[in-house]
N, C-alpha and C positions, 0 to 999 in steps of 0.2 A: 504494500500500500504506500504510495505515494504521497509525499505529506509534506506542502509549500509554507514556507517563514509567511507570515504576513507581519509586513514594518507596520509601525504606527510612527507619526511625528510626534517627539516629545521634547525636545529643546523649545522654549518660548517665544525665539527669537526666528526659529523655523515657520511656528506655528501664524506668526508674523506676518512673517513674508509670502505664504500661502495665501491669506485671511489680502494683504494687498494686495496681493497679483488677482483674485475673485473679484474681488471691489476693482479694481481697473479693470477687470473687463466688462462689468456691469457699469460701470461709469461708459465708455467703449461708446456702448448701447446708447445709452442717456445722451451723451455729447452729440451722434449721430442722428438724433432725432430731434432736438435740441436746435439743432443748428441746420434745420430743415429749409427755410426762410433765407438762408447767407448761399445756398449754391453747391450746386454737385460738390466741387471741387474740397470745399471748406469743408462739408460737411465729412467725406473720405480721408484728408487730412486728419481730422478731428479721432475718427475711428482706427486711422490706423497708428496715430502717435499713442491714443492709448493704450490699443494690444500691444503695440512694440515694448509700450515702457511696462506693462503685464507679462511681457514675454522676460523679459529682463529681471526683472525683480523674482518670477517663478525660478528662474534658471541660476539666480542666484542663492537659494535653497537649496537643500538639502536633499529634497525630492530631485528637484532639477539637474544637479550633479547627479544623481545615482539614476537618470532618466540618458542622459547625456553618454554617461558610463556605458550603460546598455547601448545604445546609439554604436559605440566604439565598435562594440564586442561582437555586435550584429555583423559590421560591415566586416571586422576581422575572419568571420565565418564565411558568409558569401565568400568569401574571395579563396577560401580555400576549397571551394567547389568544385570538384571535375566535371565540365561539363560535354556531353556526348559531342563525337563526333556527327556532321552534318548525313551520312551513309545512316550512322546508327539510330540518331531523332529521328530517320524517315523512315527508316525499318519500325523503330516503334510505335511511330506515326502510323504505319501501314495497318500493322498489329490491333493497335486498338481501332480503328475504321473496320477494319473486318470484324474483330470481335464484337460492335457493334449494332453490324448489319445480319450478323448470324444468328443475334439476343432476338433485334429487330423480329425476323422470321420466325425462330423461335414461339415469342409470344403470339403473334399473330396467327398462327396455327395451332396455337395452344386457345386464344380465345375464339378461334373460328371450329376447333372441333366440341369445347366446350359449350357451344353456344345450338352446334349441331345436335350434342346430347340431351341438353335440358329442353330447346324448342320445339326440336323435329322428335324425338325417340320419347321421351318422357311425358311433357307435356301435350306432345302433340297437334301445336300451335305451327301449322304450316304458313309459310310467308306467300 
């Protein structure tokens, strides 16, 4: 059984900087509606000075570093990927296209004989 840490924020100053980056982007909101009246342009300024300076202040936490970290770690994995040759994607390209069209058929004569047994043989409900 598999069994995941869950972090909690407990530093004050964490819990801070969280509580600001929320309220800036709900401010965000507010400013952009706010400032509906002054023009497209003002109004998108307005929204995105506040997510940026939200984005900022989350990433300066605690969360945000170990959000960041992860970021790292992700792209460090990608990159150790082998990824198939262009012969081999097609082959298993192929692979599953055919395995598809075989399921395809499959059911299709599964619900066409079924539909023969219950209509025509059982019920007796000729079309």
């Amino acid at each position: 059984m598999a069994t995941s840490e869950v972090q909690t924020v407990n530093a004050a100053g964490d819990k801070m900087r969280l509580a600001l980056a929320g309220a800036l982007v709900v401010a965000a909101f507010v400013v952009f509606y706010m400032l509906a009246g002054k023009g497209a342009l003002v109004q998108w300024a307005g929204l995105l000075v506040c997510l940026v300076a939200a984005a900022v202040v989350f990433f300066t936490s605690e969360s945000g570093r170990q959000l960041i970290a992860f970021g790292r770690d992700a792209v460090r994995e990608v990159k150790k990927v082998v990824w198939p040759e262009r012969k081999e994607a097609m082959q298993i390209t192929a692979y599953v296209f055919a395995f598809v069209v075989v399921m395809a058929l499959f059911l299709w004569l599964t619900d066409k004989t079924l539909e023969w047994v219950f209509y025509d043989l059982i019920l007796g409900w000729k079309k």
